[in-house]
VOSE-54087 format. One line per 3 residues: number of its first residue (from 1); for each residue x, y, z of C-alpha. Coordinates in steps of 0.1 Angstrom, whole numbers. Layout:
NUM> X Y Z  ...;
//
This chain:
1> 1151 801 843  1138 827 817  1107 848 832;
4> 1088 881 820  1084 908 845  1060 936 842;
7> 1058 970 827  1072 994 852  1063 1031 851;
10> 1079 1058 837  1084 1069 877  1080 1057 909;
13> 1050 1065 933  1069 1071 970  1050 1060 994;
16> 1055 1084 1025  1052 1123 1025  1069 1125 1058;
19> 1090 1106 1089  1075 1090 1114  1073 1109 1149;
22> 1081 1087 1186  1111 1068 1175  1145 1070 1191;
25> 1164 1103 1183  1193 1090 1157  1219 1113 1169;
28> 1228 1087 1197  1238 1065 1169  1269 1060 1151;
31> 1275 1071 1115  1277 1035 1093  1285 1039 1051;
34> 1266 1017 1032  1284 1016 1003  1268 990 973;
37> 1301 972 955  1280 969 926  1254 997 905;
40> 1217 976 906  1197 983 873  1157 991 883;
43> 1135 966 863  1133 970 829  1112 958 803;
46> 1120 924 789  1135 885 797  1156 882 826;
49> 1177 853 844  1178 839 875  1193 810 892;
52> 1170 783 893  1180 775 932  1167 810 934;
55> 1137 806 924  1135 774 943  1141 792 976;
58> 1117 817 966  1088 793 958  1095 775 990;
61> 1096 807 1014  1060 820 999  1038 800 1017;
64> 1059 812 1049  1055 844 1048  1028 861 1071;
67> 1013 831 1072  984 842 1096  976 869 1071;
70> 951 860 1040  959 891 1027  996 884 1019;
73> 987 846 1010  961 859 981  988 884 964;
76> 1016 858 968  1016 859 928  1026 897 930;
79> 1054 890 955  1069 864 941  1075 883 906;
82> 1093 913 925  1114 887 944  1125 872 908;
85> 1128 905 895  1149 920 921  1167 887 922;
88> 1173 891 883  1183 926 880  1211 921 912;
91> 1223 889 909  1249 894 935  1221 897 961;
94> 1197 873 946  1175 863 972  1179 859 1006;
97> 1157 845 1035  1138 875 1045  1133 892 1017;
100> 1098 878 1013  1089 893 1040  1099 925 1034;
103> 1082 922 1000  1050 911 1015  1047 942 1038;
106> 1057 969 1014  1034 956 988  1001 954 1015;
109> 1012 989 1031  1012 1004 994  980 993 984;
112> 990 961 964  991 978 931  1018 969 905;
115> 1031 1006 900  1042 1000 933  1068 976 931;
118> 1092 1003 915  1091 1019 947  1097 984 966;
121> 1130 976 942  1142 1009 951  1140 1005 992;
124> 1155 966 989  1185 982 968  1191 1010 998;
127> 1196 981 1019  1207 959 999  1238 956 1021;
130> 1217 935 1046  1213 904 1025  1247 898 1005;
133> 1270 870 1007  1282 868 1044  1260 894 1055;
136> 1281 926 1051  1260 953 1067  1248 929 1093;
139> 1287 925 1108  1291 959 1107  1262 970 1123;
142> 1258 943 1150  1297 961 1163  1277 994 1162;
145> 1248 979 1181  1266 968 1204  1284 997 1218;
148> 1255 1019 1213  1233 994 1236  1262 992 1260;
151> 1261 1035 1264  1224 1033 1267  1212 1009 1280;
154> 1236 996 1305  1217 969 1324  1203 956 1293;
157> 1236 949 1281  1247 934 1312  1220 910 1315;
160> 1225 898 1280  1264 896 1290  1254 878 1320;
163> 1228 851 1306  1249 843 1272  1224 864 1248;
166> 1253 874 1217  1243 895 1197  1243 875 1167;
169> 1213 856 1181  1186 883 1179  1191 908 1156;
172> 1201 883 1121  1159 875 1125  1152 913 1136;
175> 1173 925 1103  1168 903 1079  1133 903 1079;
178> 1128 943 1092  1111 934 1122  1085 915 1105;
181> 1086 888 1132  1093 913 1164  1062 937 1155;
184> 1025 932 1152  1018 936 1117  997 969 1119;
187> 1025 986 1135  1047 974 1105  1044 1000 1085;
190> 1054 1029 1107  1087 1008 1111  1093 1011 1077;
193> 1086 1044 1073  1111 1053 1095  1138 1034 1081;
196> 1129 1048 1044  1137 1081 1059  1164 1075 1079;
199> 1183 1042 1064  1203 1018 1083  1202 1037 1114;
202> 1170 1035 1122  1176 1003 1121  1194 1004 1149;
205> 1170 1026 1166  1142 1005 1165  1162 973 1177;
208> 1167 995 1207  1136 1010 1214  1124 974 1209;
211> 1144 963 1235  1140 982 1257  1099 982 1256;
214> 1105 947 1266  1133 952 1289  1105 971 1315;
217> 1082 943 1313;
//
């Protein structure tokens, strides 16, 4: 499938001046390397290739993203073209479920203007780790999770012992997606703020402050 992506800037537009405040201290968290296997290329001028079962998946996952948010469905166009593009210029990633969301929400937060989307391919390729074959990132981080929860949050981690909640059965939907489906969408924003600052562990931050909001209820 042979596509044309758009003229990218000379340099990219970062979105945030500073990090978040109110979110878990990081220091509790272990030290993870995210270390790419492969170099990703920004977008360049010119054809590209993907996979057309890419594109497929892409098209399909559109009309599912944010659904009860006419803003994203009226600038699905922009989306999709920096889903093929990122998918083009890191084929070992490609696309995965998720992505579109992540798209969707950096595009909206930023103002929906093309000069933005440099910025976007730069943030998916910090974490790219999340969405590779078999979920790399993911397996290490869940192990990380898992003790830091068990330190902190004791009885949280009991209960989920206790009622047969793994792991594996929350935070696949929290990562993947970066809390697009645990957080209302105006709070969104501040979420990703904080992990553009702070990388994959404040990932793990939020998952536990998440938590354990919900834990008191």
């Amino acid at each position: 499938l042979h596509l044309t992506p758009y003229q990218p800037p000379p340099q990219p537009t970062w979105w945030v001046a500073g990090p978040s405040t109110g979110m878990p201290p990081l220091e509790v968290l272990p030290e993870i390397s995210v270390q790419s296997q492969q170099q990703v290329d920004h977008p360049v001028p010119g054809a590209y290739e993907i996979r057309e079962e890419v594109a497929v998946q892409i098209q399909k996952d559109l009309p599912r993203t944010f659904v009860d948010n006419p803003d994203v469905a009226r600038h699905s166009e922009l989306i999709r073209q920096v889903l093929f593009e990122y998918a083009a210029s890191d084929p070992e990633v490609g696309y995965c479920q998720g992505m579109n969301f992540v798209v969707g929400l950096l595009l909206l937060v930023s103002g929906r203007r093309e000069e933005e989307t440099f910025w976007v391919h730069a943030l998916l390729v910090v974490l790219r780790e999340l969405w590779l074959p078999r979920f790399p990132l993911i397996d290490t981080g869940k192990s990380a999770f898992e003790v830091v929860l068990q330190n902190t949050q004791p009885d949280l981690f009991d209960h989920f012992e206790r009622v047969g909640i793994a792991t594996d059965m929350y935070v696949f939907d929290a990562w993947l997606t970066l809390f697009a489906r645990w957080l209302p969408f105006g709070m969104l924003s501040r979420a990703l703020e904080f992990v553009e600052w702070n990388g994959f562990p404040a990932v793990l931050a939020l998952t536990l402050a998440i938590l354990d909001s919900h834990s008191k209820e």
